[in-house]
C-alpha positions in Angstrom: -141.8 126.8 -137.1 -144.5 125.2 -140.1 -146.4 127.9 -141.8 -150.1 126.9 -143.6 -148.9 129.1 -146.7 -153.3 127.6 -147.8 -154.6 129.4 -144.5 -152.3 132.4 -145.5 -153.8 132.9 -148.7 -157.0 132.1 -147.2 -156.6 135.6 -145.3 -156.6 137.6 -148.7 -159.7 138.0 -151.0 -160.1 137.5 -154.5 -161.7 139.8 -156.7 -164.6 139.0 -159.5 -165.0 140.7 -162.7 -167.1 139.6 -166.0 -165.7 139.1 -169.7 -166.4 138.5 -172.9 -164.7 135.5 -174.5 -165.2 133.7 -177.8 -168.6 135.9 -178.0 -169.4 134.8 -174.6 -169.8 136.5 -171.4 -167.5 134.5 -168.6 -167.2 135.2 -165.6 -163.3 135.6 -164.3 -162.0 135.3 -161.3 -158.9 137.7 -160.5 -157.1 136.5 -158.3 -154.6 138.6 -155.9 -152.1 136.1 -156.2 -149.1 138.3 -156.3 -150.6 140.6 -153.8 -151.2 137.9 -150.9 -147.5 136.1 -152.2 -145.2 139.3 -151.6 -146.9 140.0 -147.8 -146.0 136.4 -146.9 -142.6 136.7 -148.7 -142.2 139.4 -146.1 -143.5 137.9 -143.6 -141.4 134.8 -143.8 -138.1 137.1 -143.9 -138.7 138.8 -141.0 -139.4 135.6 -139.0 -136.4 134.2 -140.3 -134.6 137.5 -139.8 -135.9 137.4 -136.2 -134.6 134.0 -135.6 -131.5 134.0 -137.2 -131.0 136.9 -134.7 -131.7 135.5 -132.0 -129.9 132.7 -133.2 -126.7 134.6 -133.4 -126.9 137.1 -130.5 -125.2 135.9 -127.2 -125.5 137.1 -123.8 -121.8 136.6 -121.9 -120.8 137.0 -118.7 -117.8 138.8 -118.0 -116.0 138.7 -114.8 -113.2 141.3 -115.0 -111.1 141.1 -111.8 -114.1 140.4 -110.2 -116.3 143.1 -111.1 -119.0 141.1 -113.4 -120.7 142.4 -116.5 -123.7 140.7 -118.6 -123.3 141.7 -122.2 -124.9 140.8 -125.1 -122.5 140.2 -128.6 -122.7 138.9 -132.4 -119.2 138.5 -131.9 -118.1 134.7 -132.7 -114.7 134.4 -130.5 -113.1 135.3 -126.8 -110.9 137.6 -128.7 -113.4 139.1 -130.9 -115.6 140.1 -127.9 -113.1 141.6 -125.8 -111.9 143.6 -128.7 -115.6 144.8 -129.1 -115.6 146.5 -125.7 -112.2 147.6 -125.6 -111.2 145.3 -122.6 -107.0 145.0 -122.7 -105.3 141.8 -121.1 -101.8 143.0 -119.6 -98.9 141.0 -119.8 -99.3 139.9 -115.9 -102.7 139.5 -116.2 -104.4 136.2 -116.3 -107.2 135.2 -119.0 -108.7 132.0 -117.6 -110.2 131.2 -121.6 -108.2 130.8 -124.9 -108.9 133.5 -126.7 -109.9 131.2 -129.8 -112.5 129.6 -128.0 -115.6 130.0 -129.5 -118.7 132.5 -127.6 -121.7 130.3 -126.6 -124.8 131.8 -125.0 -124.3 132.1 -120.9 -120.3 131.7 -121.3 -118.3 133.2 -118.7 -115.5 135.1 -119.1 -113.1 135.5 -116.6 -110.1 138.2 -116.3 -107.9 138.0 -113.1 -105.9 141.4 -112.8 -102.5 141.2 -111.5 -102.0 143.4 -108.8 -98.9 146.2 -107.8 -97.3 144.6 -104.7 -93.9 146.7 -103.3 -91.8 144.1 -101.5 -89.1 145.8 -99.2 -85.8 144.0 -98.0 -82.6 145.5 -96.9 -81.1 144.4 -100.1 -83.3 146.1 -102.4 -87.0 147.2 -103.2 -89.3 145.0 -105.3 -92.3 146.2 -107.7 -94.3 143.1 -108.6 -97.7 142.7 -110.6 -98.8 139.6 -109.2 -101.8 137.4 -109.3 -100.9 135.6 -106.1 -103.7 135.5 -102.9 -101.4 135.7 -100.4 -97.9 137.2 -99.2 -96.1 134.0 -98.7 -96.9 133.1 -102.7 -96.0 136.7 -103.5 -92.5 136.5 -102.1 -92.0 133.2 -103.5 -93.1 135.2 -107.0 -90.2 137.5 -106.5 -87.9 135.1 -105.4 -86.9 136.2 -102.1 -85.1 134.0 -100.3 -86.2 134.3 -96.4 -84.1 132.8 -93.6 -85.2 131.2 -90.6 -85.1 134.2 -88.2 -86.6 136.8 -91.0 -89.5 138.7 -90.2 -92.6 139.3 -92.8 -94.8 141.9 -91.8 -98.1 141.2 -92.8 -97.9 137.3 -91.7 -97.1 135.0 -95.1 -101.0 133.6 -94.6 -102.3 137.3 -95.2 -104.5 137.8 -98.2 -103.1 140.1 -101.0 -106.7 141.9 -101.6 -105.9 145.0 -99.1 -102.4 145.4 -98.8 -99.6 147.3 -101.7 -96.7 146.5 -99.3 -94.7 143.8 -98.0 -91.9 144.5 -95.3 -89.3 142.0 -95.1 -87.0 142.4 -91.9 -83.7 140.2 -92.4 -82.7 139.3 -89.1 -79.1 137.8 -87.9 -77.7 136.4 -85.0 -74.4 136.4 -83.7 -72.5 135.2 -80.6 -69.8 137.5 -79.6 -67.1 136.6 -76.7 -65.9 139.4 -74.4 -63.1 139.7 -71.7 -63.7 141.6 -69.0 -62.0 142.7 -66.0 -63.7 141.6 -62.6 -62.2 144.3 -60.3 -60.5 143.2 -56.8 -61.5 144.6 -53.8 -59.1 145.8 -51.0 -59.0 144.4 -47.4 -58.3 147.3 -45.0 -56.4 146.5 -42.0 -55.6 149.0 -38.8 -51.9 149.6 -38.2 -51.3 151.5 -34.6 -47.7 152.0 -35.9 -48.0 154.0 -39.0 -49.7 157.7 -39.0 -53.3 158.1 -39.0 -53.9 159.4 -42.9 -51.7 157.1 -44.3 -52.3 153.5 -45.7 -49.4 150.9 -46.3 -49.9 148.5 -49.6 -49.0 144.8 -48.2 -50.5 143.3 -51.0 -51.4 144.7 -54.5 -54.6 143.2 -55.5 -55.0 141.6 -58.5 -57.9 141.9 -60.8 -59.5 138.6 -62.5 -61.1 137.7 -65.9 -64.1 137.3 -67.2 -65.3 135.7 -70.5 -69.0 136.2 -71.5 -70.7 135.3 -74.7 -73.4 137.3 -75.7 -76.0 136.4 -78.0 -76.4 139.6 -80.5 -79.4 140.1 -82.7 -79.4 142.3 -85.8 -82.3 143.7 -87.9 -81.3 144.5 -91.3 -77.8 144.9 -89.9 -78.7 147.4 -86.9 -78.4 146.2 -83.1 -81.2 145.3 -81.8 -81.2 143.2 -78.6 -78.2 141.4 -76.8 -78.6 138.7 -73.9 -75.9 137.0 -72.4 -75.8 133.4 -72.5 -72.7 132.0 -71.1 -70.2 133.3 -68.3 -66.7 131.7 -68.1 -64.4 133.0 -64.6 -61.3 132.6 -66.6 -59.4 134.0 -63.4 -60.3 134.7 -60.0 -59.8 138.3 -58.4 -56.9 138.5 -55.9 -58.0 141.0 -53.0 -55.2 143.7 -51.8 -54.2 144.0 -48.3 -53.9 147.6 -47.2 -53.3 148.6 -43.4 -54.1 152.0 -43.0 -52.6 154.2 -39.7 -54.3 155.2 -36.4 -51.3 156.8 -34.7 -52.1 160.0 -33.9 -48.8 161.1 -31.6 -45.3 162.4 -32.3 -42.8 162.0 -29.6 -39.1 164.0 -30.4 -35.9 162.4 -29.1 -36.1 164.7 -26.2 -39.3 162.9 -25.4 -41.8 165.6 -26.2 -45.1 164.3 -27.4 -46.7 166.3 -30.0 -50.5 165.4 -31.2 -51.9 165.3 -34.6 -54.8 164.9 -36.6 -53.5 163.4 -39.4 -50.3 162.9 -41.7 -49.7 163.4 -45.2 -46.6 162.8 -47.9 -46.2 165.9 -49.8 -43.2 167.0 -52.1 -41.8 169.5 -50.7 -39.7 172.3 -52.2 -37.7 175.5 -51.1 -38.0 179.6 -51.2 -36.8 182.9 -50.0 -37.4 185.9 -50.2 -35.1 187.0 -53.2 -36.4 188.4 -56.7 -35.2 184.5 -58.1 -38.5 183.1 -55.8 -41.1 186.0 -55.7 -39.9 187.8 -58.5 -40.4 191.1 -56.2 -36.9 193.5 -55.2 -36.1 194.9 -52.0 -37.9 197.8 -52.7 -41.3 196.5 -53.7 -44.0 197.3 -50.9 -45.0 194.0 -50.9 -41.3 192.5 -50.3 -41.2 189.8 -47.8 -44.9 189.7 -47.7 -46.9 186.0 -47.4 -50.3 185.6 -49.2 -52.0 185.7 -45.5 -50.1 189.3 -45.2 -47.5 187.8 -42.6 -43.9 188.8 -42.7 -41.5 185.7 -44.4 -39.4 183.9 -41.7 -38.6 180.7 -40.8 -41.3 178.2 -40.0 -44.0 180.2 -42.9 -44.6 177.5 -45.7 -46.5 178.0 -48.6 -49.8 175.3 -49.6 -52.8 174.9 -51.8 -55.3 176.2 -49.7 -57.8 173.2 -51.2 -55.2 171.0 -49.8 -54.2 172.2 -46.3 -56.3 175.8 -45.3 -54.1 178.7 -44.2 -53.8 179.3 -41.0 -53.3 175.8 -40.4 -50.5 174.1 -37.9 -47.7 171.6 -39.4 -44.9 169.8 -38.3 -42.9 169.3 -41.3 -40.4 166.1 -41.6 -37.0 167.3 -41.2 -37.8 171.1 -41.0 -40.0 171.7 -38.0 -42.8 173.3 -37.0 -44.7 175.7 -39.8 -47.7 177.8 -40.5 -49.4 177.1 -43.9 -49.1 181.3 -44.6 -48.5 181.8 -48.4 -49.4 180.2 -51.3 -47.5 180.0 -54.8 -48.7 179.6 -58.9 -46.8 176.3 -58.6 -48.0 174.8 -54.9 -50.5 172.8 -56.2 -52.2 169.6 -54.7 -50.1 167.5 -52.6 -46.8 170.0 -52.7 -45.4 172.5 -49.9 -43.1 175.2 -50.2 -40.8 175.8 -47.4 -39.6 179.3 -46.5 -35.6 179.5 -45.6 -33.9 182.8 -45.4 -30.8 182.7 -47.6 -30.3 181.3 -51.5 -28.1 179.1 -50.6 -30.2 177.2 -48.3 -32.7 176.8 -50.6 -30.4 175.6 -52.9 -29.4 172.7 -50.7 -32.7 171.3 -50.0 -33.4 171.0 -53.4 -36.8 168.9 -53.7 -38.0 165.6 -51.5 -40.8 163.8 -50.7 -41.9 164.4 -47.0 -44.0 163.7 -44.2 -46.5 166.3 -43.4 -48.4 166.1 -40.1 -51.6 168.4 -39.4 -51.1 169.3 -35.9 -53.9 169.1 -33.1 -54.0 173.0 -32.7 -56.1 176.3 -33.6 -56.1 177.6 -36.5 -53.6 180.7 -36.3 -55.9 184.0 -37.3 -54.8 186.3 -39.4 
């Protein structure tokens, strides 16, 4: 800016006053020389004082992660400025100028702010302050190795901006081979010959193999599908052969025909009437006495009454005809008890395996 310091002083007056000199009266200009000099002196300093102001004074722009500020600053550096308002770079934050660089007016400063991402893996959790934009640069970051089956949850293309968390699923799969049986099935063939109730093996069956491989898949080492993907008959099922009776007729070597419903094997043991097989004395009231209240005697067996009701008709294999009467704490399931009158026949029988028929008769009532 020029400054007309003669128009200046132009703006001040001068003042007139008369003298005597030499024994003369003159006429002398005062002039307000210092006067007019200091105001402009002042003048000129504050001008310069406003420009130098203006020359120094800044106005920055700064863009904290991403919230932006305008500030104004006599500061002369990056460093010196961001000192001045108390604004901290962390160690994982990112200052995109050198902090030496030197403030011009309009500059931009820019702070990107690392951000608390948790990544979680079966292996371990994960705090990282990162400045990455998305999850796929955050894992890379942290150095998490992902295999080809893993599952990232968000995707790896998700922006960082409104997430804290990262799951990481490590996923396996395994083929596993099992054996299993295939089960035979039985071909049932009618035999007129052999009792109705009973069944003949002529054939054991035979039960084949299977091998299967199954394709297992495992999320951070917990089942969590299976599907099978191969099936392998390593050996073929052999089917039994089993004739089963229909005959439904006895006929004695006198040539009496006697008719029943069905025929069982039972084992089939003795008892009398002594203290040794009821544990009751000739003078106990109930002495003698079946279950069914009928008096012992020949022909009176004892059953399971789940297996063969009381009351009912039998013809017993090498001992007759019999009553199912009485029942004993030992006579269960498949086992009768045949009633004989002295010790020493029960002794004798001893214990066999017999053929029990359920003869095509009333039931006796008690």
């Amino acid at each position: 800016m020029e400054i007309n310091f003669h128009r200046l002083r132009s703006l001040f007056s001068s003042q007139k006053e008369w003298q005597y000199k030499n024994g003369q009266l003159v006429r002398r200009f005062k002039k307000s020389v210092y006067v007019g000099g200091g105001v402009a002196a002042i003048f000129v300093l504050a001008l310069t004082a406003t420009m130098i102001f203006n020359i120094l004074k800044k106005d920055i722009i700064i863009v904290d992660g991403g919230r932006e500020t305008n500030i104004s600053t006599f500061k002369s550096t990056v460093a010196e400025v961001l000192a001045e308002k108390g604004i901290e770079v962390g160690p994982d934050d990112r200052l995109m100028t050198d902090l030496n660089n030197r403030l011009a007016d309009n500059m931009k400063i820019e702070i990107k702010r690392a951000k608390p991402v948790m990544i979680i893996t079966q292996e371990r959790d994960i705090l990282l302050h990162t400045l990455a934009e998305t999850v796929g640069q955050v894992i890379q970051e942290a150095g998490v190795t992902l295999g080809s089956s893993d599952k990232v949850d968000p995707g790896m293309d998700t922006p960082i901006d409104d997430i804290d968390k990262i799951n990481i699923v490590r996923v396996e799969e395994r083929v596993i081979t099992q054996t299993e049986t295939i089960p035979f099935e039985n071909e049932i063939k009618k035999n007129e010959n052999l009792e109705k109730g009973l069944a003949k093996v002529i054939r054991q069956g035979k039960a084949g193999k299977k091998e299967t491989s199954i394709k297992v898949l495992y999320e951070n080492g917990v089942e969590a599908k299976r599907e099978v993907i191969a099936e392998k008959i390593i050996q073929e099922p052999v089917a039994g052969i089993i004739e089963e009776g229909t005959k439904t007729t006895l006929v004695s070597s006198r040539g009496t025909v006697t008719r029943f419903v069905k025929a069982m094997e039972m084992v089939a043991t003795a008892y009398d009437a002594t203290y040794a097989s009821t544990g009751k004395t000739p003078d106990h009231p109930q002495y003698g006495i079946t279950r069914s209240g009928l008096k012992v005697r020949h022909g009176i067996v004892a059953v399971d009454p789940s297996v063969i009701p009381l009351g009912t008709w039998l013809y017993v294999e090498g001992y007759g005809e019999a009553l199912a009467a009485d029942t004993g704490g030992a006579i269960k399931g498949n086992r009768i008890d045949l009633y004989f009158d002295s010790p020493s026949d029960v002794a004798k029988y001893g214990k066999k395996k017999v053929k029990v028929y359920i003869l095509d008769k009333p039931k006796y009532k008690f």
